[in-house]
C-alpha positions as CSV (number, residue, x, y, z in Angstrom):
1,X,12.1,9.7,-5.0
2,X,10.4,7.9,-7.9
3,X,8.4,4.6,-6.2
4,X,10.2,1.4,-7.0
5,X,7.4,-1.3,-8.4
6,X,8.2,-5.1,-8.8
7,X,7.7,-6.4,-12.6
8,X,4.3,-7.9,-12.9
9,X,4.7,-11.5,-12.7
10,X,4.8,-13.3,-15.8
11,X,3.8,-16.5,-16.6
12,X,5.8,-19.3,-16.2
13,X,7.1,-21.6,-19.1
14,X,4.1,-24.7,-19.0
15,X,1.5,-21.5,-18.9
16,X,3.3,-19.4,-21.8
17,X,2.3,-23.0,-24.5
18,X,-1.5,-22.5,-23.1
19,X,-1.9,-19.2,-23.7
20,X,-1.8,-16.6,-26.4
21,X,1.5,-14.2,-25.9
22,X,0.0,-11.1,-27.1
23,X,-3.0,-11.3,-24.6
24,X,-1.0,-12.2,-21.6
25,X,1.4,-9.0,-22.2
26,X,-2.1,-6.6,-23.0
27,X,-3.0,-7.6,-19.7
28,X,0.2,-6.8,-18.5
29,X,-0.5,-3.2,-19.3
30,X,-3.8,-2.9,-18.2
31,X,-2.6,-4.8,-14.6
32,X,0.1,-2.0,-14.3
33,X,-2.6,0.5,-13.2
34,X,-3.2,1.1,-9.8
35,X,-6.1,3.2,-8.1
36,X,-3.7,5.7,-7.6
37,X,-2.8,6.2,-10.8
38,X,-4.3,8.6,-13.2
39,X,-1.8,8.2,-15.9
40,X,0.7,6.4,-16.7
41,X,3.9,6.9,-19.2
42,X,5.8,4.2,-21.5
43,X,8.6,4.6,-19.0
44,X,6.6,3.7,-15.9
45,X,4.4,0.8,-18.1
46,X,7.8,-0.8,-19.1
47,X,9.4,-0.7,-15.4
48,X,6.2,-2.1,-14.3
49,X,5.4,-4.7,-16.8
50,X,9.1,-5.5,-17.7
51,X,8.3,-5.7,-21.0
52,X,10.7,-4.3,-23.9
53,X,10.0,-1.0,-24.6
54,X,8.8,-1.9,-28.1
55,X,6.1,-4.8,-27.1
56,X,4.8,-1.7,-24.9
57,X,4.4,0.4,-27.7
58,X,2.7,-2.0,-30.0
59,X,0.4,-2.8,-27.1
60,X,-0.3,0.2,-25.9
61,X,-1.3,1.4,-29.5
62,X,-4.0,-1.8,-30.2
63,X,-5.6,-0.9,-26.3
64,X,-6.1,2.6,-27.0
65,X,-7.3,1.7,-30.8
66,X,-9.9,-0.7,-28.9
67,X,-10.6,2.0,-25.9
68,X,-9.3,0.1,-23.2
69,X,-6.6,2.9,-22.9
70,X,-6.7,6.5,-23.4
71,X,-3.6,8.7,-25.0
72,X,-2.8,11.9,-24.0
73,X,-0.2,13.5,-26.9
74,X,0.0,16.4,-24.7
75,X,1.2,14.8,-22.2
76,X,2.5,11.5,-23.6
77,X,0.6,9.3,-21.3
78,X,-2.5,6.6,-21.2
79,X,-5.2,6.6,-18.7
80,X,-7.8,3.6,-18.4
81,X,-10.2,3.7,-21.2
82,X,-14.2,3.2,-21.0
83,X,-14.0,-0.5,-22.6
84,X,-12.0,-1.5,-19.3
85,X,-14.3,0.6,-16.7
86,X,-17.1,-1.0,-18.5
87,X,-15.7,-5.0,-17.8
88,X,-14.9,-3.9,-14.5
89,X,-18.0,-2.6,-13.6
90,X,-19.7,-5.6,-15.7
91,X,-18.1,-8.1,-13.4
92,X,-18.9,-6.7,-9.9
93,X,-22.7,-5.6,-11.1
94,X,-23.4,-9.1,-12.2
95,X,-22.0,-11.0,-9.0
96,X,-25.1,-12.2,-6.6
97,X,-22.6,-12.0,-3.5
98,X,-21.3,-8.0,-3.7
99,X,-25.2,-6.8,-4.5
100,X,-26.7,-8.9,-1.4
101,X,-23.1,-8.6,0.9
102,X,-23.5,-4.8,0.2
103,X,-26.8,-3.6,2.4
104,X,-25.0,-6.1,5.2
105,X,-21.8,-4.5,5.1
106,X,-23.3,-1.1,5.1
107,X,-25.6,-1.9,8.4
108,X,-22.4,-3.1,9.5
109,X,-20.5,0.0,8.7
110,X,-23.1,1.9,10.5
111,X,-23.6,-0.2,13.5
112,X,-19.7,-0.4,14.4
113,X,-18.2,2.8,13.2
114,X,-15.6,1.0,11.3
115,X,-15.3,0.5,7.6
116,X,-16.6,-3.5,6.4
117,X,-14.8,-4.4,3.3
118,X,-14.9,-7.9,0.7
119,X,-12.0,-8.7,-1.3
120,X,-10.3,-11.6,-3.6
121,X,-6.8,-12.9,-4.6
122,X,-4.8,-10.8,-7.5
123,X,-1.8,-12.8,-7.9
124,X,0.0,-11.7,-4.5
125,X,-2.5,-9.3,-3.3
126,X,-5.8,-9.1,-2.1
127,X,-8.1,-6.6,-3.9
128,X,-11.1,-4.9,-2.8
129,X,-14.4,-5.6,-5.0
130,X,-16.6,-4.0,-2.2
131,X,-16.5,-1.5,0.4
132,X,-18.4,0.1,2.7
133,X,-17.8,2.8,5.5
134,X,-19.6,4.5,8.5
135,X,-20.8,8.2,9.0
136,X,-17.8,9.2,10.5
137,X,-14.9,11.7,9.9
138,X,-12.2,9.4,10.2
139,X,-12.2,5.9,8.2
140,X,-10.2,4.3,6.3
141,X,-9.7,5.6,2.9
142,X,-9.6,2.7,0.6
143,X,-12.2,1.8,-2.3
144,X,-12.6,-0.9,-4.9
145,X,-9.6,-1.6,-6.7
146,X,-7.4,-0.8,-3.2
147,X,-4.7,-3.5,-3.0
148,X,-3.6,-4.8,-0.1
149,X,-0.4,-7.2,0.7
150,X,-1.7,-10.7,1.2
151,X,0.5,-12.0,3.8
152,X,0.0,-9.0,6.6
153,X,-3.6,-8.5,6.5
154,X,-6.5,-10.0,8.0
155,X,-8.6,-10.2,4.4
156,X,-5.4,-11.5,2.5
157,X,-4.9,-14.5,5.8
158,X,-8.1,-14.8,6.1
159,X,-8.5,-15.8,2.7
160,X,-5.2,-17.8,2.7
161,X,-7.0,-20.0,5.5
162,X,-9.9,-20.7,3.4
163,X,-7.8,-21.6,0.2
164,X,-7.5,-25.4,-0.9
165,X,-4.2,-26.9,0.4
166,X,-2.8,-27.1,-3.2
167,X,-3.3,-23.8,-4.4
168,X,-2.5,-22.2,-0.7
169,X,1.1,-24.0,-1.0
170,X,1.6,-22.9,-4.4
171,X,1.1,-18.9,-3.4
172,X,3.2,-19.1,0.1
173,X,5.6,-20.9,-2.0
174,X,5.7,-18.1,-5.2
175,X,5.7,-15.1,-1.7
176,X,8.9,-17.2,-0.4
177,X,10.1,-16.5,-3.9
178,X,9.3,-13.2,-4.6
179,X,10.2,-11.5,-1.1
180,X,13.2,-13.8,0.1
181,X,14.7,-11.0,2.3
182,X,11.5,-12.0,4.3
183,X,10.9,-15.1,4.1
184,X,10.6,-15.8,7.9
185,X,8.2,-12.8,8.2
186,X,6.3,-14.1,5.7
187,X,6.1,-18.0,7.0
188,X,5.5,-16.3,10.9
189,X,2.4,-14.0,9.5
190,X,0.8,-17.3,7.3
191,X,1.1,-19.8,10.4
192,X,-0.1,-17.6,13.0
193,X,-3.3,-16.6,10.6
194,X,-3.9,-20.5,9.9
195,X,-3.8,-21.5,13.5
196,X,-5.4,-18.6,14.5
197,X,-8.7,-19.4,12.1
198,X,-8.1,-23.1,12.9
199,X,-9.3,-22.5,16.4
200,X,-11.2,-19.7,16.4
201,X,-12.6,-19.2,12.6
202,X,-11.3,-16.1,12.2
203,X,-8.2,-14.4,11.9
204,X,-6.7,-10.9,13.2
205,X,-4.3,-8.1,12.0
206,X,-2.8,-5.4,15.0
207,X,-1.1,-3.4,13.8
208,X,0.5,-6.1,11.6
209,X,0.3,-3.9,8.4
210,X,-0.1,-0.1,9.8
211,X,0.6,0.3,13.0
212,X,-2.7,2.1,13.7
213,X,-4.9,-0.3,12.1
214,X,-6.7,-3.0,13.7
215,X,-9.1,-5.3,12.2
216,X,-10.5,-9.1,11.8
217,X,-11.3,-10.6,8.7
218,X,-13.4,-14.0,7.9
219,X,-13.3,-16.0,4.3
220,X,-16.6,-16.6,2.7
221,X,-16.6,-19.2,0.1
222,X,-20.3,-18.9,-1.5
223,X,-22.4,-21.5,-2.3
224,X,-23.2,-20.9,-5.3
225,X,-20.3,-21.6,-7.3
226,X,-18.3,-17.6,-7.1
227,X,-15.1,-17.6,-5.8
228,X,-13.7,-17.1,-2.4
229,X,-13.4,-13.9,-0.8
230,X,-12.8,-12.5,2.3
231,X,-14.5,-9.5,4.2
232,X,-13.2,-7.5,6.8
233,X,-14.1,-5.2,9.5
234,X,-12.0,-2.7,11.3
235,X,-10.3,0.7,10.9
236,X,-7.7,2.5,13.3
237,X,-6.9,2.1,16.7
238,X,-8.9,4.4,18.4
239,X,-12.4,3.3,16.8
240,X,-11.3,-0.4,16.5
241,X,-9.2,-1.3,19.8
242,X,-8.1,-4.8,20.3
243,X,-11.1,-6.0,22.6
244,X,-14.0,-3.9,20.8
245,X,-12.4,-6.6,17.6
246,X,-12.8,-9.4,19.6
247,X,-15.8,-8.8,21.3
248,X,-18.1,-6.9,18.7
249,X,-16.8,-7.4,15.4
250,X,-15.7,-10.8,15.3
251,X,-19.8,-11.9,16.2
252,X,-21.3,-9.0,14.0
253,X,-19.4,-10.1,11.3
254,X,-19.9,-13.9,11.8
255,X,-23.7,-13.2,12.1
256,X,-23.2,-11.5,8.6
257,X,-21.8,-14.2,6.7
258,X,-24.5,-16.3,8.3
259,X,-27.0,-14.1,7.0
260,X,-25.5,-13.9,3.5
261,X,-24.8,-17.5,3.0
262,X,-28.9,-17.8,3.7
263,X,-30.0,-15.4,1.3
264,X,-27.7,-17.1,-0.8
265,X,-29.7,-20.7,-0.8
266,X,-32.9,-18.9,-0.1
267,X,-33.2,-20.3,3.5
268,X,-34.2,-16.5,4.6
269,X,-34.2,-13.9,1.4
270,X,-32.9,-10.9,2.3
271,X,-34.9,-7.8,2.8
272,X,-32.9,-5.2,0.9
273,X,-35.2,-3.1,0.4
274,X,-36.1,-3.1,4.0
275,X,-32.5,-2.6,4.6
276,X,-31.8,0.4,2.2
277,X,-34.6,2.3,3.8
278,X,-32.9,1.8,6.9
279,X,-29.8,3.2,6.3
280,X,-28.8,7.2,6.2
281,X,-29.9,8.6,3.3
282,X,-25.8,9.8,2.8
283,X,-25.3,6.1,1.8
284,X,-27.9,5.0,-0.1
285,X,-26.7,5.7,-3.5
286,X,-23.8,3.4,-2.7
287,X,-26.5,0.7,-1.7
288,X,-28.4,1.5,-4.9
């Protein structure tokens, strides 16, 4: 059975008079991609986008003109071109935060056996724009570009928490909207993860979104003017059980954020250097 996807959502009426119609609907298409994907057809761009069938066409032949798309005629499909690999990879290489979070994430990694990974709001989901795992056969399998729901895991609450009230409202609001055959689910999952960082600065997921997986998650909003994100650390059951969370990863990963937020002012630089030679040699092209 062929995987049901919601439209993308478009922009509303005030946004559609401040922006330019043709750009909005490109990025439409290029949005539609997932990490999974390898190609995609017109077919699968139009469910996905909701677009007519001719705006997809006429977009699709100006991204692949520019090389943000590639066409296969023999198979009739587009593939993400090098001019959108290359922004992607522009926009994570240049960020301060990802190149001095990513030796801490990978000590972390190393030191817990669980995978330590930093993500930000798309729309309704969380993506990942770092990750980092341990040395061990089983981990979770997710790398940058991984979505996740935002309402049922601890890097989406987390981040929720952390969000001014305004813009918070507006996405629990646009959730309620989107997924009304949920709406207490939804409302449940948000309140608990606000109380829960309220009191304790942190927030939990057991199982909430796999049933194996268990994890904690902590926003980080850096000083230096980048956006929020959130980082997480955890992985299934068996190498993150509910008190190991609590009573290892929740401190580890506080002591992290401490440490990043300082190399972030310059109140104690951080010794990546020291800390790549540190680490397995398996991993450190990843910290390169």
């Amino acid at each position: 059975m062929r995987k049901r996807f919601k439209p993308i959502t478009a922009p509303t009426e005030k946004d559609v008079g401040q922006h330019a119609s043709a750009l909005v609907r490109g990025l439409q298409i290029l949005r539609a991609f997932t990490p999974a994907d390898a190609s995609l057809g017109n077919q699968e761009l139009i469910d996905r986008t909701g677009l007519p069938k001719a705006t997809v066409s006429r977009l699709t032949y100006t991204l692949v003109s520019l090389d943000y798309l590639i066409y296969d005629p023999a198979l009739g499909r587009y593939s993400i071109g090098p001019a959108t690999i290359s922004l992607g990879y522009s926009g994570l290489s240049t960020s301060a935060v990802i190149y001095m979070a990513k030796p801490l994430m990978q000590a972390l990694a190393f030191e817990t056996g669980v995978a330590v990974a930093m993500g930000t709001r798309d729309g309704l989901e969380m993506v990942y724009i770092a990750n980092c795992r341990p040395e061990t056969p089983v981990t979770l399998r997710l790398n940058v570009g991984s979505r996740l729901p935002i309402w049922k895991t601890s890097m989406g609450l987390a981040y929720i928490a952390a969000m001014e009230e305004p813009i918070r409202e507006a996405v629990i609001q646009r959730l309620l909207t989107t997924y009304p055959d949920i709406r207490d689910e939804i409302r449940c999952a948000i309140d608990h993860g606000l109380e829960s960082y309220a009191r304790d600065g942190f927030v939990t997921s057991f199982g909430d979104w796999y049933s194996y997986i268990n994890a904690v998650g902590m926003p980080f909003r850096p000083t230096d003017g980048s956006q929020l994100v959130a980082i997480t650390c955890g992985g299934i059951k068996d190498l993150a059980p509910v008190e190991e969370c609590l009573s290892n990863f929740v401190p580890k990963l506080r002591k992290l954020l401490e440490e990043l937020q300082d190399g972030l002012t310059g109140a104690s630089p951080l010794n990546l250097q020291h800390q790549i030679a540190a680490t397995p040699q398996s991993a450190r092209v990843e910290l390169g």
